[in-house]
N, C-alpha and C positions, 0 to 999 in steps of 0.2 A: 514230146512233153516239155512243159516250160521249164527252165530254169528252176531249180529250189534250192539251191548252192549257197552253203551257212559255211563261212570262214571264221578261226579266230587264230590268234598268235599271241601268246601270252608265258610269261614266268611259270612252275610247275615245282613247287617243292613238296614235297613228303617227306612225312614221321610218323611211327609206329608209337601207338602209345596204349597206356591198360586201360580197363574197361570202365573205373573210375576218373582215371582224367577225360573218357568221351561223356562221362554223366555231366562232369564238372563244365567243359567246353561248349554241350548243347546249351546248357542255362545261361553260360558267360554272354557266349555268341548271339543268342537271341536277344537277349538285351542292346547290344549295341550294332548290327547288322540287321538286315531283312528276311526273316526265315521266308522260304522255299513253297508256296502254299502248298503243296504235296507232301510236306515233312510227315505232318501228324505225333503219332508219338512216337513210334519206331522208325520212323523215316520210310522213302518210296523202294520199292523194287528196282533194281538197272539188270537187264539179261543184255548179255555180250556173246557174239561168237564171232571167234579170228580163226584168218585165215591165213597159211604160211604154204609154201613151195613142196617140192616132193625132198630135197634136200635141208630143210627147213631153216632155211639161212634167218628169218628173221630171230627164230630163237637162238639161233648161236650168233650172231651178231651182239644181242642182248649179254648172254652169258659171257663175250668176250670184251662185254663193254665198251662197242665203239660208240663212239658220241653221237655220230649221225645217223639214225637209222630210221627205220617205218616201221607200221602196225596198219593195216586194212581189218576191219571188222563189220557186221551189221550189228546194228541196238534198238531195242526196245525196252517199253519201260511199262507194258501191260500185254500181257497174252491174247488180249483179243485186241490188239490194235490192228487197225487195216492195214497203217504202213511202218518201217523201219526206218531209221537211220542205217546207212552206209556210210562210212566215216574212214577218210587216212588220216593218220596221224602221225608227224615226222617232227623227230627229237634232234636239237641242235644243240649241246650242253643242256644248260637250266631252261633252256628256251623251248615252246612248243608250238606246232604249226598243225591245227584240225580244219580237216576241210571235209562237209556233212552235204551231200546229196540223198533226200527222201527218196524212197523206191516203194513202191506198192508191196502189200504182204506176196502175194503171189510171186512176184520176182524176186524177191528175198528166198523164197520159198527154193527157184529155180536155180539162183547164184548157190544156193547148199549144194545142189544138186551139177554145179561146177556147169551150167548153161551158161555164158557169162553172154552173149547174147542181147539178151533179154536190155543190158545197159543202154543197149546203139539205138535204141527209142528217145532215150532223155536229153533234151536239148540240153545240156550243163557239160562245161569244161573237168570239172570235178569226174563228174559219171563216168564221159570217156577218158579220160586217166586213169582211173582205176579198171576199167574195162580191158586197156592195154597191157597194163600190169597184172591182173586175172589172168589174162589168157594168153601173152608170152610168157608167164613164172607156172602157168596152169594150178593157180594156185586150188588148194582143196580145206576145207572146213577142219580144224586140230582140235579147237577145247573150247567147250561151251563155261561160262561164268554168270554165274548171279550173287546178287550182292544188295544189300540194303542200305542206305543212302541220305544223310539230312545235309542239305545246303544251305548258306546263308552267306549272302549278295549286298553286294556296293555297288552304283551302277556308274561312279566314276571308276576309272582304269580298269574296269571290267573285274574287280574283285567281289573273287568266289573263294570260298571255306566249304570243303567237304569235310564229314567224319563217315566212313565208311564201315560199317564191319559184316557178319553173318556173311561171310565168301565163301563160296561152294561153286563146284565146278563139276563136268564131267567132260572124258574124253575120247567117250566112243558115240554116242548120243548125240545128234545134231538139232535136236528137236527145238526150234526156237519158240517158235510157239506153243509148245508139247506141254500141258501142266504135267504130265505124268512122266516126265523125265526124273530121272531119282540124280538131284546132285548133292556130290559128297565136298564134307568139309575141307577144305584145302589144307586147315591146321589144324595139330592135335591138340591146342590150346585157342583161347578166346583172342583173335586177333584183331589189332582196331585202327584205323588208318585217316589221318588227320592229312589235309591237301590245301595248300597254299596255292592260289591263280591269280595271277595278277598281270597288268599292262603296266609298261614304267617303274612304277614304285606303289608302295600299299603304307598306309598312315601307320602314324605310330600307334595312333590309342587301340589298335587290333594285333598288332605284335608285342602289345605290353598283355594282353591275353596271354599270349603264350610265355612269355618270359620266364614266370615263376617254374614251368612245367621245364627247366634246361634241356630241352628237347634237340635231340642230335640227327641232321640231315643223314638220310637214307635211302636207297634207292631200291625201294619194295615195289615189287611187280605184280600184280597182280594173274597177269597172264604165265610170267615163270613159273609163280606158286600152282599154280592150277595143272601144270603141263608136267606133274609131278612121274607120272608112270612113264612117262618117254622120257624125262631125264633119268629116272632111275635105269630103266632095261636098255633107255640105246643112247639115251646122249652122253 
């Protein structure tokens, strides 16, 4: 199958902020950025499910904070989409490196299902790199994540502004396509996640947005939050 191998490498910051400053943010943002034509008013669906080892080094990795590390997932962004992103993504400091191979729903289907197989059809560099890493780490499916999402884009230096919040996960449940998967909230309070992306550098008149809000650089995970019952009982 051809090639469909989507790269980017870009800056990655995050802030946590309340549910007030993401009201305040989607109005600001709109105004001087390109909303997302999928925004609407609550923003699009993002369904994630990662994948970690039987030992599950990328989560302690994460939790031990080293700088360089990966995250393998597939993503979708509608239940009945035919196909998926499969996507790596390797953290260098503030820096990040996604590199996105489409795969047909059905082999999405089979990679759950730990066939990793199914990859050595797709002509793409990407595909089999994660194909070899699947299947010497025998990686297996850990925590499913959905989440709700307004973007808004600059298309010099590739700047992007997310606000993310309604995170719910589950971690027994693989069901990617499954509407009837029951995911629970990751937090017991209303969480809401503002994301800086950027190439190079990102103008001032969209960090004078933020300025007033003294918003303090954080490293909130989305996948940690979610992986809540394995950190509690065994990690």
């Amino acid at each position: 199958m051809a090639d469909k191998t989507l790269r980017v490498s870009r800056v990655e910051l995050k802030h946590q902020i309340n549910y007030f400053q993401y009201l305040s943010l989607s109005h600001k943002l709109a105004n001087v950025l390109v909303a997302d034509k999928h925004n609407g008013v609550m923003g699009y669906t993002i369904r994630s499910l990662y994948f970690d080892d039987f030992a599950d080094s990328d989560f302690y990795e994460k939790l031990a904070g080293i700088e360089n590390r990966k995250k393998i997932r597939l993503r979708v962004y509608s239940l009945n989409a035919k196909q998926a992103k499969l996507e790596i993504k390797r953290k260098f400091g503030d820096s990040q490196e996604k590199k996105t191979v489409l795969i047909d729903k059905a082999d999405a289907e089979e990679l759950i299902k730990q066939n990793y197989e199914v990859l050595r059809k797709y002509d793409s560099e990407t595909a089999q790199s994660i194909y070899l890493i699947m299947k010497l780490n025998r990686l297996r499916p850990v925590v499913l994540i959905e989440y709700r999402r307004k973007a808004f884009i600059h298309q010099m230096n590739n700047i992007r502004v997310t606000l993310d919040n309604d995170i719910r996960s589950n971690e027994i449940d693989f069901g990617l396509f499954d509407e009837k998967v029951i995911m629970i909230p990751t937090d017991d309070y209303d969480t809401n996640i503002l994301e800086v992306k950027y190439n190079n550098f990102i103008f001032k008149y969209i960090t004078d947005i933020f300025s007033p809000l003294d918003l303090e650089r954080q490293s909130y995970s989305k996948y940690m939050v979610s992986r809540r019952i394995f950190e509690r009982y065994m990690g």
